[in-house]
C-alpha positions in Angstrom: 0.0 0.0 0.0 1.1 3.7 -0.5 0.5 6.6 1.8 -2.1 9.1 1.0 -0.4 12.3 1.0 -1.5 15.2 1.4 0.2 18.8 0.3 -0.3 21.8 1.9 0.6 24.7 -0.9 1.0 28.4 0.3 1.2 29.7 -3.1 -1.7 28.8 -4.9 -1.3 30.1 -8.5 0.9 27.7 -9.0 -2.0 25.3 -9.7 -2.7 25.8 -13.3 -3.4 23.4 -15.7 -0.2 25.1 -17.4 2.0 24.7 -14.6 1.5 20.3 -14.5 5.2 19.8 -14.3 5.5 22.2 -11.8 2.7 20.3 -9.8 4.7 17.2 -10.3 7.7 19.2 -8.2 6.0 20.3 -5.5 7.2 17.5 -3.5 10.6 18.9 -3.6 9.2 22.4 -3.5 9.5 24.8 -0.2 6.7 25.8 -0.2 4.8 22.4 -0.1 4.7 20.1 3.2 3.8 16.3 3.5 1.8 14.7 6.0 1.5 10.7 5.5 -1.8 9.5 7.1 -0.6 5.7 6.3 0.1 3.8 9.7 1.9 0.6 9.6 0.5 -2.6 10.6 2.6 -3.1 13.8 0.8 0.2 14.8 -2.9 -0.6 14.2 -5.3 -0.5 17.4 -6.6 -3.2 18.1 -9.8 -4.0 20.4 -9.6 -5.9 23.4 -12.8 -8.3 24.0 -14.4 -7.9 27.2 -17.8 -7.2 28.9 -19.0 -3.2 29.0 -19.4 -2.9 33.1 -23.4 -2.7 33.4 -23.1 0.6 35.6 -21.4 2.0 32.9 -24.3 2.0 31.1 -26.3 5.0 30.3 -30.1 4.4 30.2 -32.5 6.7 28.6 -35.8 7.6 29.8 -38.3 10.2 30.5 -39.2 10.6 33.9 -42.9 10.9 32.9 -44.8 11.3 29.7 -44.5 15.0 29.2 -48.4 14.9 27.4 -49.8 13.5 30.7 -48.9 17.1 32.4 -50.8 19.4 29.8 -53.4 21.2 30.5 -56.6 20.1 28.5 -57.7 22.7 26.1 -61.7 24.0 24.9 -63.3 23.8 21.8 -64.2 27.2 22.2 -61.7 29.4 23.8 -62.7 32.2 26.1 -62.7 35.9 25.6 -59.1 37.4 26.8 -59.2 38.5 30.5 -56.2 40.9 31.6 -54.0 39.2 34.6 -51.5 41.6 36.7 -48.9 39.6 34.5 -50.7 39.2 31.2 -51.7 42.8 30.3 -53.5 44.0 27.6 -50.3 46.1 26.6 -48.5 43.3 26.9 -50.4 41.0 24.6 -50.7 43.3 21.9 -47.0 43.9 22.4 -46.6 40.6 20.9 -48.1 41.1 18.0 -50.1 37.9 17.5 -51.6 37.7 13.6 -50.8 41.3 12.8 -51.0 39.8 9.0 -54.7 38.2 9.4 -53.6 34.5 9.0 -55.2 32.8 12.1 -58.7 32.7 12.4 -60.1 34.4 15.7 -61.0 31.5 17.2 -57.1 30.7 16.6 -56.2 33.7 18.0 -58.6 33.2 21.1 -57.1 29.7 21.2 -53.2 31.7 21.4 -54.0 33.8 24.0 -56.1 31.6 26.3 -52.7 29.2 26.1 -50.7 32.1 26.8 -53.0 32.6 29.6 -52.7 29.5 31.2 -48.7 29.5 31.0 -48.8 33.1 32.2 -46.3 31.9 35.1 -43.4 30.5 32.7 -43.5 34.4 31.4 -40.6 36.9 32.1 -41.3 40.4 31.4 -39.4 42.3 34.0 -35.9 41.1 35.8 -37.6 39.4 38.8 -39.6 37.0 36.8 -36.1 35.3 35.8 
């Protein structure tokens, strides 16, 4: 097997089709360095067989189902109700279908969830 090589060239005009022989030189060149990424056999790594340790393990799991903790949600949203958090300024601050594309049911729907996750909110320093 050969090495793959690979050049490193500082001066890159230098490859033009019409400067081949010159590519052919840049072995020898100054301005080119080689790195070999071959590794000889009496080098490789080899794996040792053996049992993983079982508390080395990771295991993967939810705590809970994450849908069993939502809120249930209406058919038929109410009307928006102002909270000492949740202002009127406030919701129209965030500019919920200023280009018309929910209906206002959806809207409704938007700001009744907002409502009801009012506490996960941070508008001023001490909510964080």
């Amino acid at each position: 097997r050969r090495p793959i090589i690979f050049l490193l060239i500082e001066d890159a005009e230098c490859l033009t089709d019409s400067n081949a022989s010159e590519i052919r030189d840049l072995r020898s060149s100054e301005n080119a360095r080689v790195f070999g990424a071959y590794k000889p056999v009496a080098q490789r790594v080899k794996p040792v067989p053996g049992v993983f340790p079982e508390d080395a393990r990771v295991i993967r799991q939810f705590p809970e189902n994450p849908l069993n903790t939502l809120t249930p949600l209406t058919c038929h949203p109410p009307e928006f109700v102002p909270t000492m958090k949740l202002t009127k300024e406030r919701m129209e601050g965030m500019k919920i279908n200023t280009d018309g594309f929910l209906w206002p049911e959806e809207e409704k729907l938007f700001q009744h969830i907002f409502r009801l996750n009012e506490k996960v909110l941070a508008y001023e320093d001490y909510d964080q």
